[in-house]
N, C-alpha and C positions, 0 to 999 in steps of 0.2 A: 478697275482691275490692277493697274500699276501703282496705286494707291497703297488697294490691299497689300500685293507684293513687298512694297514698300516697307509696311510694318510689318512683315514676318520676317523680311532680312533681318529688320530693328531689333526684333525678337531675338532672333537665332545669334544675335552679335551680341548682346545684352547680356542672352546666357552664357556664351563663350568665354568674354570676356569676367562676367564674374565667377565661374568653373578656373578660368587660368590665378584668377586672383586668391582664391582660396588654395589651389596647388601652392601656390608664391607663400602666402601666408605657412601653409603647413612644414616646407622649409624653412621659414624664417624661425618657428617654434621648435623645430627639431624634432617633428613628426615626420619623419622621412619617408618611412611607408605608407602614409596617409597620402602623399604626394605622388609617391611610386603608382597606388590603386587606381588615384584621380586620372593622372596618365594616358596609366594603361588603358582605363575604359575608354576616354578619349581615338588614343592609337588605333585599339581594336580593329574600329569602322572603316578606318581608310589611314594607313601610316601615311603616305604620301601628298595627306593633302594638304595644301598650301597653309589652310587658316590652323591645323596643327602641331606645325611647328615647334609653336612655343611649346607644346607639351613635349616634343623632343629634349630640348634642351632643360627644361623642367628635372627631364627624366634621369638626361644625363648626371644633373647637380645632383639629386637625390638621390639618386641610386651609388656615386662615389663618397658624399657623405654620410649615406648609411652602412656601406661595409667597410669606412675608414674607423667608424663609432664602434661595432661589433667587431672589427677585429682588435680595437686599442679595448676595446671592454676585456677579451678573453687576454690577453695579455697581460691588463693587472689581476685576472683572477688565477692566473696560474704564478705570477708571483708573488700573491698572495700566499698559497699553498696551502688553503685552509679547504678539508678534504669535502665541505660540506657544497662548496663550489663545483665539484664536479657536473653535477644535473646542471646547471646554467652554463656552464662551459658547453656541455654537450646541445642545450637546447639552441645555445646562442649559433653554432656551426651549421646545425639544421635551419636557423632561419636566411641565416646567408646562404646554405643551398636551394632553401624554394623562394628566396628573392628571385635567384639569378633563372630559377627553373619557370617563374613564373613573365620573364621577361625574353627568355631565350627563342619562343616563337613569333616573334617579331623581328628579330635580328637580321640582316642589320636596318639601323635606322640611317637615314640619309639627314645631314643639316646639311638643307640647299643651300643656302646664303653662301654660308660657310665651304660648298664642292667638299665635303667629306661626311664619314659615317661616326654615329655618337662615339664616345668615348666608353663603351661598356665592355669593360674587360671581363671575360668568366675564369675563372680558376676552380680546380677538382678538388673540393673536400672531402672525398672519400678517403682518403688515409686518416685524413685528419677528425675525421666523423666517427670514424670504425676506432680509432686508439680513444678516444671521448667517451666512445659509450662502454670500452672493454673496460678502463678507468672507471668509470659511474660500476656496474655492473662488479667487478671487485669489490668495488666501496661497497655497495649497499650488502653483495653475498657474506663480506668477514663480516661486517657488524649485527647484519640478520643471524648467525650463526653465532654469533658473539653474547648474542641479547639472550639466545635460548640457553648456551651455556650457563649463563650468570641470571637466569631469569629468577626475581624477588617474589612475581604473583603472574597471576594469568593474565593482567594487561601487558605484560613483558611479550608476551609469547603473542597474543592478538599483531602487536604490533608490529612483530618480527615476520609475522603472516600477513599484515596487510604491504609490509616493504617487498617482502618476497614473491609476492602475487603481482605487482609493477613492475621487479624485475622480470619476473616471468614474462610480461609483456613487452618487458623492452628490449633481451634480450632469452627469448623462448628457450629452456631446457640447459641452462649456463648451470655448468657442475654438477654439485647435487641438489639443485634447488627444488624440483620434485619434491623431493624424499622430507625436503628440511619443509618444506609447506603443509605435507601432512602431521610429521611431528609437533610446529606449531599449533596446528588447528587440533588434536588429539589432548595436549596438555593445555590449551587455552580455553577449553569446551569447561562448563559447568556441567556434571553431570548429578541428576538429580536422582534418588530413589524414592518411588511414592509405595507406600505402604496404607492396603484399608484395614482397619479394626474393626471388629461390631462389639462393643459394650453394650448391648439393648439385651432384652431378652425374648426380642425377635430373632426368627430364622430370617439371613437376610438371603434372596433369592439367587443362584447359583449366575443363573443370566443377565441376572444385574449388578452383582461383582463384576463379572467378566466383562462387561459392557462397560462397566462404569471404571475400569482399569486397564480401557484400551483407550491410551493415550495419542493414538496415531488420529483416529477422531476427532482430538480435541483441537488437534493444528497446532500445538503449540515449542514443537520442536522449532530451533532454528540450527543458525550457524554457529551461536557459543552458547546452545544450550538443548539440553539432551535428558528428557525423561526415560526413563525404567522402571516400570513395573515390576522386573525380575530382578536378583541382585547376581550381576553378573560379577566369578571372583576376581577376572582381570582387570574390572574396573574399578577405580579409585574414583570414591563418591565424595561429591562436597558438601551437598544437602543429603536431607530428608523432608519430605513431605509425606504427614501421617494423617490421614481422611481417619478422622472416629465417628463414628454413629454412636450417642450415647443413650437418644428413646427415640421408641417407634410407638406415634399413640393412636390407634385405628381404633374408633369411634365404634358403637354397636349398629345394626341396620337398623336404622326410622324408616316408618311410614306414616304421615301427616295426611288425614284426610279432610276436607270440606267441601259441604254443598251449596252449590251457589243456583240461584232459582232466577229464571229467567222466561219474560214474557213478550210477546208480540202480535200487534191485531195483524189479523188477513183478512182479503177478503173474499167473502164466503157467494159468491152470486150477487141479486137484484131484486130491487120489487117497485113498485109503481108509486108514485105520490103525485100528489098537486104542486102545482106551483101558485105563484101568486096570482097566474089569471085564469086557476080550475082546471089547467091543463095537466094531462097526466104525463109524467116524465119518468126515466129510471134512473133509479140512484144505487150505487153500492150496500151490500150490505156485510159489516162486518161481526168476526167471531176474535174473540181472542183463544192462541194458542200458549201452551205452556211447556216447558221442559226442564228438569231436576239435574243439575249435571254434580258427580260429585268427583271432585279435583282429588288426585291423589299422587303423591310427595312420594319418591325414593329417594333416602340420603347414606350417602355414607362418608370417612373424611378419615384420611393416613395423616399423619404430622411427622416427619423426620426432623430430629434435632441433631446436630455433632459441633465439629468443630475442627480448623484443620492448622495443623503444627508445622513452622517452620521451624527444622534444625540444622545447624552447622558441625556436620561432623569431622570439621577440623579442634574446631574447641571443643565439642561436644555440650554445646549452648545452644537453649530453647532458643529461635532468631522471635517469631512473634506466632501469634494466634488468631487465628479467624474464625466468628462462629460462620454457625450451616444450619440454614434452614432451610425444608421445604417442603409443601403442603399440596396433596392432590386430592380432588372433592367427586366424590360420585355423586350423580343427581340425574332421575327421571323422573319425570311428570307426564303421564295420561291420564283418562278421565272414563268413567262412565256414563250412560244417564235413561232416564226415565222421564216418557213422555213424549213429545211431537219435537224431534231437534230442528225441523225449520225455524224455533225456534230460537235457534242460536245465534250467534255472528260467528265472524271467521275463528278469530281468537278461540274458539270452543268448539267447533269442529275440529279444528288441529289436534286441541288437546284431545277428543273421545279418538279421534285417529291411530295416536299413540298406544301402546303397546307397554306392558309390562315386561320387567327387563331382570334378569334373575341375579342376585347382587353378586358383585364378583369377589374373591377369595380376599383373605390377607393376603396373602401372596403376593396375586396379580394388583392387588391397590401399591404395596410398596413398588414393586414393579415400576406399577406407572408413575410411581416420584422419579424413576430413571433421569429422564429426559430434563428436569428442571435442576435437578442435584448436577447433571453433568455439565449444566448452564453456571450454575453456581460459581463449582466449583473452578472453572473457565476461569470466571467474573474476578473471581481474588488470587487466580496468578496473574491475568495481566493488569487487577492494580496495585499488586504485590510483589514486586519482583524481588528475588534471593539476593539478588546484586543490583546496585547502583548502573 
């Protein structure tokens, strides 16, 4: 038992001591906060206890060479005076507040040896935090307002809406930034107008326009980009997208008939016979049955052809062209038949099961190209995009 004991002190001094060695080390490299962390998990358990000590004193070194680094940091960056330092001025003040925030519930720390308490001085950067972040916070509002003034194209304005959207969060509701984040996002938007034509000399079905030019369906609105079906006159469009149907080729109704003849022995009763030693026995006796099934084909088949146009209606240049195709097949197969259908198999019972099906309109065939046109045409705007 005192053996055991023995190696778990071993143990528990082994890891001590190499936990203080790597604190040591992370000071030595000037990972101050790596050292501060080590620490503190240390401290946590029990501040007072003798074998932690050294993490006191660990604490104390680290913790004065890390906010003598961060405050000589902010120092040459404000006499630097280069305005793009702002944000790390302001982050760097934050880290010296949840240093000292993260260390403050421990306080004080007692160095026995020594009869006194660490050397961890706190000081208030709330003045100094709130003038840092009013500084960042100016900086980013005149240049975000800057950028929409002078903006060349719509990544100007994206951009001035993605700054402003971080001020927003770093500073909630500073001036007009509201107002200037939808102005961004309104002039940085693509907006698209989609237009269908029918050049066929089908009627193409009222429901399937209308389905097929309800682009809320198709999902494919975002944040910088915005279809319309209608051309609204307050909006300034940058595309076009023209869906043309140029044929519609709906096949005549076929019906393909054949019979297919099919047989199978049963068996029919018994009758007596010899066997090899005179003895009468009973054996099976079989009949063959037969049945005529005749297979019959409904076909019918729509083909839509077009083609869909990107334009830039800033130059008023064709951007590129996609064709469209889409094909929907009507097809039923029942059967009839003549004769004894036991003997059938499965396969041909199914089929006499079936049921003649009354072929459906042009209409309702274009129709049903609906659902695969509106796949399509899905397909080549998102491997199409208007913009880069």
């Amino acid at each position: 038992m005192i053996k055991k004991l023995l190696l778990i002190f071993i143990a528990i001094a082994t890891v001590s001591c190499s936990s203080i060695k790597k604190t040591q080390k992370a000071i030595n490299y000037g990972n101050y906060d790596d050292a501060i962390a080590i620490s503190l998990k240390n401290l946590k358990n029990n501040k007072t206890k003798k074998s932690n000590q050294e993490y006191v004193l660990l604490l104390e070194e680290a913790y004065k060479k890390a906010t003598i680094k961060d405050l000589e940091y902010i120092s040459f960056l404000k006499k630097d005076g280069n305005p793009a330092n702002l944000e790390e001025i302001y982050t760097t003040y934050l880290n010296l507040k949840n240093r000292q925030e993260q260390i403050k519930p421990l306080l004080p720390l007692t160095v026995l040896s020594e009869k006194r308490n660490a050397e961890i001085s706190l000081t208030d950067y709330t003045d100094a935090i709130l003038n840092a972040k009013n500084n960042l916070s100016e900086h980013i509002y005149t240049n975000a307002k800057q950028l929409i003034t002078n903006a060349r194209n719509k990544m100007d304005y994206r951009v001035a809406f993605n700054n402003l959207n971080y001020l927003n969060e770093l500073n909630p509701n500073y001036k007009t930034t509201n107002n200037l984040i939808e102005e961004a996002h309104i002039k940085g938007t693509d907006y698209i107008y989609v237009a269908l034509k029918n050049k066929t000399k089908q009627v193409i079905p009222k429901n399937l326009e209308a389905d097929l030019l309800n682009f809320d369906t198709y999902q494919l609105n975002n944040l910088w980009t915005v279809f319309n079906t209608k051309n609204y006159p307050e909006l300034e469009y940058d595309y076009e997208m023209e869906i043309i149907f140029r044929d519609i080729n709906i096949s005549p109704e076929q019906i393909h008939e054949k019979e297919i003849f099919k047989s199978k022995q049963i068996i029919d009763g018994w009758k007596y016979e010899k066997d090899s030693l005179g003895k009468n026995i009973k054996v099976d006796v079989y009949k063959t049955i037969t049945c005529t099934v005749k297979e019959i084909e409904q076909y019918k088949t729509v083909q839509v052809t077009g083609i869909v146009n990107y334009f830039d209606l800033n130059t008023k240049q064709l951007i590129d062209s996609y064709p469209l195709t889409s094909q929907f097949i009507f097809e039923n197969k029942y059967g009839t038949y003549k004769g004894n259908k036991s003997a059938l198999d499965k396969k041909y019972l199914d089929l006499i099961a079936n049921k003649y099906v009354p072929f459906p309109s042009n209409e309702q065939m274009i129709f049903d190209c609906g659902e695969d046109l509106k796949n399509k045409i899905k397909d080549i705007v998102i491997t199409n995009k208007f913009t880069p």
